[in-house]
C-alpha positions, 0 to 999 in steps of 0.5 A: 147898635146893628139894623136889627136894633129895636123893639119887636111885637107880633100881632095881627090886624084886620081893617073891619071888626071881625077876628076871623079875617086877621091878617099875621104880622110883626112890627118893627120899632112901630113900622109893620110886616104882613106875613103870608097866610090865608086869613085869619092869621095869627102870629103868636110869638116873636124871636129875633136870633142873630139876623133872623127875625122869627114869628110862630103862629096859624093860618087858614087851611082847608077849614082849619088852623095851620099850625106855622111858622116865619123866619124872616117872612119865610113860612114853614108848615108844622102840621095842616092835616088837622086844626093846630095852633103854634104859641110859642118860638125859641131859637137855640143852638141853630135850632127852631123850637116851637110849641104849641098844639095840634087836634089828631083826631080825638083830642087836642095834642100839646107838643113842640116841635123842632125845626119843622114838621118831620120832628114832633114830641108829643107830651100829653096824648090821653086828654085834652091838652096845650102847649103855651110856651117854650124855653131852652136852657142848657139844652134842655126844652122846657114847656109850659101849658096845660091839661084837661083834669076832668071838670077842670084844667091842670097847669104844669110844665114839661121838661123834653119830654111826657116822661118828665111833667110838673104839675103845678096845682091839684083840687081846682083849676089852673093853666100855664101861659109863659115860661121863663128858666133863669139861674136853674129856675123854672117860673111859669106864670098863668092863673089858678082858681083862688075859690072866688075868682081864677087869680094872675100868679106866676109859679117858681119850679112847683106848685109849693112856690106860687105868688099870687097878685092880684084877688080882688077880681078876675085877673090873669098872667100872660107873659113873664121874664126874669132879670136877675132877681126880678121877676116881671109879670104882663097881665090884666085884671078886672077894675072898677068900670074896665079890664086894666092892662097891667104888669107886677114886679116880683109880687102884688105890691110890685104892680104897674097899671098901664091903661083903664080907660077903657078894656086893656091887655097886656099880653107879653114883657121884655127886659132889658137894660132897665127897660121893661118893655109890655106889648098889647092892645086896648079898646077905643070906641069900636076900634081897638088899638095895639100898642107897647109900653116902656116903662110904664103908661106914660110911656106908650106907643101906639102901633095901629088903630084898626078895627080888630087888632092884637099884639101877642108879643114882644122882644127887644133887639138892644 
């Protein structure tokens, strides 16, 4: 083990009850790290390379989002001259690469950009669109978000570029959240309109390959990560009284409640050594509480009780 051993969630918190004074942070093995930004402030992502530990999301700015983000508390501005949002970081090769979205005047812009602001590729300009997740393989971006189909969303990815887009539904509506390449493998997990209810699913490489899990109710998928043949799903659906934090294993059959007590999300997984490691928050009386799981609910640990606070992500260092 080095120091930069342990278990990463990114975040955001605030005292009080109101999103909008959030303050951006990360926690490492549960102590906690502001980050600078004006309030509300969000980090979205987190991404540990070597001894660098790097976290993208948005701030306050001249009455908007900044599109930003830290490396090792140190922040870089990828675009503050318009609202933009940064969702998603991968290191690779020395080279910071974030994705995310940013608004140029007529619509929302999905793109990523690498390293900082003076390198932005644009990859669906016509419409409104979003970049939620970035991935690099072989040297090779991938991102996964989504566009505006008229009177519905339409899920895809992109490889490098607009040139090279996926989609993964047609017909009904569906967005992309995370994105994960293993073994030449494109899976993306997010949701799509089942008819009754918009359904957690995850996708591998196109729209002819989806695995749905969850159709009782409204239910959706945040987060993936590929071990081996495994495939892990970070989501939620609707339960009888509340909104159930939950991961699946491979399929529906494969799923794993992590908290139903009250309204619950788990928004990211990691795993690694066996581990599975599912970063989120859930309701306690008017306080919310953030937390990460370790191999279940009885695993949980808990990272702050606030008024208003989220974990957005997680990764673990081994």
């Amino acid at each position: 083990m080095t120091d930069m051993a342990g278990v990463y969630v990114a975040g955001c918190h605030d005292p009080g009850s109101k999103a909008f004074l959030t303050t951006a942070c990360y926690w490492k093995n549960g102590v906690k790290n502001d980050l600078s930004g004006a309030p509300p402030a969000v980090a979205l992502s987190v991404f540990v390379y070597g001894s660098d530990v790097y976290t993208a999301g948005y701030y306050y700015a001249s009455d908007q989002y900044a599109a930003c983000y830290w490396k090792n508390g140190e922040m870089v501005t990828l675009y503050d001259a318009e609202w933009a949002e940064a969702h998603s970081i991968f290191v690779s090769g020395g080279n910071v690469y974030v994705a995310g979205n940013y608004f140029n005047g007529e619509v929302t812009v999905a793109c990523y950009w690498v390293n900082d602001a003076e390198t932005r590729i644009e990859l669906h300009d016509t419409v409104y669109s979003f970049a939620r997740s970035v991935f690099v393989s072989d040297g090779d971006v991938y991102v996964a978000g989504y566009y505006s189909g008229g009177s519905y969303n339409i899920a895809c990815y992109w490889k490098n570029d607009k040139e090279t887009r996926t989609d993964l539904s047609e017909g009904s509506g569906s967005t992309a959240n995370s994105l994960f390449v293993s073994g030449g493998n494109v899976y993306v997990a997010g949701q799509y309109d089942n008819g009754p209810e918009f359904e957690a699913c995850y996708w591998k490489n196109d729209m002819e390959t989806v695995t749905p899990l969850y159709d009782s109710a409204y239910s959706e998928a945040y987060d993936l990560y590929v071990s081996g043949e495994d495939v892990y799903v970070a989501g939620m659906y609707v339960g009888a009284e509340s909104n159930v934090a939950c991961f699946w294993k491979n399929d529906a059959a494969g799923r794993t409640d992590l908290y139903d007590a009250d309204d619950a999300y788990a928004k990211a997984i990691y795993v690694s050594g066996g581990d599975v490691y599912a970063a989120g928050y859930y309701q306690k009386d008017t306080n919310m509480v953030t937390c990460y799981w370790k191999n279940g609910a009885a695993g949980r640990i808990d990272l702050l009780e606030a008024g208003f606070v989220e974990a957005k992500a997680v990764c673990y260092v081994p």
